[in-house]
N, C-alpha and C positions, 0 to 999 in steps of 0.2 A: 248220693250227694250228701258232702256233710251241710249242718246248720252253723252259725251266729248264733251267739246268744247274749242274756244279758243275765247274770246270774243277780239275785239282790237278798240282802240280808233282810229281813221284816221288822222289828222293833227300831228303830230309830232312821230307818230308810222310806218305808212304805207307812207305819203309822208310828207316832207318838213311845217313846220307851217310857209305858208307865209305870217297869216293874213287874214282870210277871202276866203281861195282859194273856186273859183267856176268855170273856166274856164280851160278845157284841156289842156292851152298852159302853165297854172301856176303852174298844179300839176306834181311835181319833185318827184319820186319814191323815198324812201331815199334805198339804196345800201345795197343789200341781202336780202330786205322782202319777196323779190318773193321763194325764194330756201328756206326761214327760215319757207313759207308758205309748202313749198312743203312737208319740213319734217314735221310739224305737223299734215298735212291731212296722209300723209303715215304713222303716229300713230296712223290713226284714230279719230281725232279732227275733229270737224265739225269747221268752219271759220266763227263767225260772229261780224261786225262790228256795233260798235255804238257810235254814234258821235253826239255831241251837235252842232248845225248850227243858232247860234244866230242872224248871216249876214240876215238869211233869213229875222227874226225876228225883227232884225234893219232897214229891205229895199235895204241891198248892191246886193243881190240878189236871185230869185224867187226861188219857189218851182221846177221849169220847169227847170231851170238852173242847178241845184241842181240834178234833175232826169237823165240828160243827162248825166251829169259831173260822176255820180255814175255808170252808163250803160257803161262808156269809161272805168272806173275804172277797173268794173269786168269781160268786156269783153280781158282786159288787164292779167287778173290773170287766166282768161280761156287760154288763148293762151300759156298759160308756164303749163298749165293743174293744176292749183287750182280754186276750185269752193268754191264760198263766198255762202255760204249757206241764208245769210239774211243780208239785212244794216237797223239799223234801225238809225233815228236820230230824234233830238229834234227841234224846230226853235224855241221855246218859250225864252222868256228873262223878267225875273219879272219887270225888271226897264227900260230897254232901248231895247223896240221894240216898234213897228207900235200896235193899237188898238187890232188887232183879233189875236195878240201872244203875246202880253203882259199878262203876269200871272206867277203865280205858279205852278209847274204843278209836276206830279210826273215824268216825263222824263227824263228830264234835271238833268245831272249828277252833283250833288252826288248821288240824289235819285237816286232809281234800279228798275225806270219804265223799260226803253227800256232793258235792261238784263230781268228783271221779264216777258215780251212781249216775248224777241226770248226762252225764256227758256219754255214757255208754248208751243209755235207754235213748236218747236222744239227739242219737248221731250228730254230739257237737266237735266242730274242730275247735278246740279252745284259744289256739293262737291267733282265731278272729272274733274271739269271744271277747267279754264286758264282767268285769264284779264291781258291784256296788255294795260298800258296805258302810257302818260306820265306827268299826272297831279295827285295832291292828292286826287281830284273830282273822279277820276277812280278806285283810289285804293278804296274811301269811297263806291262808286256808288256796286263795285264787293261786298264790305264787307256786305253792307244790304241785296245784293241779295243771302247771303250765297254762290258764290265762293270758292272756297279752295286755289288757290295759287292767288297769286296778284304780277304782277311783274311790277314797274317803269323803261322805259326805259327814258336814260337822254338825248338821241336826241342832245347834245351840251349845257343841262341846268344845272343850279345847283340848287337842293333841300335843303330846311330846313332839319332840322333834322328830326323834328316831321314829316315832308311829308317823309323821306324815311324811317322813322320806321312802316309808313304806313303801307309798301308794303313788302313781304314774301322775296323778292328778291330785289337789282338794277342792271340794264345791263347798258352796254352801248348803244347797242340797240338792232334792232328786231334779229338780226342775234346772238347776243351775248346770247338772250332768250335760245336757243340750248343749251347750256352751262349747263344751272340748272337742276335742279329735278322737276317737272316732265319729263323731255324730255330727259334725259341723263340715260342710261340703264347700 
């Protein structure tokens, strides 16, 4: 049997884009992703996030950092009782990283490495699948991976045109996502 799921970007979907965040004291929940999560597992969505971590990649900080930061994260979504099924992230940066993450790679969104990764480990069928993102990279990243809905949330930003025709849907944000179709009955 395959899954549903709801893939999400992390920095400006799930908390705060402050730049680089790697430290529990920087990462700011943004307001209602927890309850926006809640409904989507109680549709039966699997939760999986995927985030490009170029910091890593640049040197601002480690893989270890990163590990920790991610384990406060979901042990933070346990405790309201949503379980993140998989994080996966990228550290690579074609032009501006350290030696051993410098590259191309298929991960790093736009490409639909890490969605193609949790969709195999995770028996999802993606054409009843969900991306939430808030960059055109996300909406591109879901479209390769065959996705079916694509929703931009604007997080306080403002999109080009061609980035919001990207996407199936815009919200304002993750709690606004409730609102559309798929998730509106």
């Amino acid at each position: 049997m395959t899954h549903k799921a709801v893939f999400l970007d992390r920095d400006g979907v799930i908390n705060q884009d402050h730049a680089y965040v790697h430290k529990i004291e920087d990462f700011e929940f943004i307001d209602g992703v927890f309850e926006a999560c809640q409904q989507f597992q109680a549709q039966g969505y699997k939760l999986v996030v995927v985030t490009n971590q170029s910091g890593i990649g640049r040197g601002y900080y480690d893989e270890a950092q990163f590990a920790e930061l991610t384990d406060w994260m979901c042990e933070q979504f346990l405790a309201r009782g949503v379980s993140i099924a998989g994080v996966y992230y990228c550290p690579h940066h074609p032009k501006k990283a350290q030696p051993q993450y410098l590259r191309e790679c298929e991960c790093r969104k736009p490409n639909p490495g890490m969605l193609l990764q949790a969709i195999e480990e995770h028996d999802i069928d993606p054409t009843r699948s969900v991306m939430v993102g808030d960059k055109g990279s996300d909406m591109e990243a879901a479209q390769a991976a065959g996705v079916r809905t694509k929703i931009l949330v604007e997080s306080g930003q403002t999109f080009s045109e061609e980035v919001r025709a990207s996407a199936d849907y815009v919200c304002g944000t993750l709690r606004q996502v409730l609102d559309v179709p798929p998730f509106i009955s």
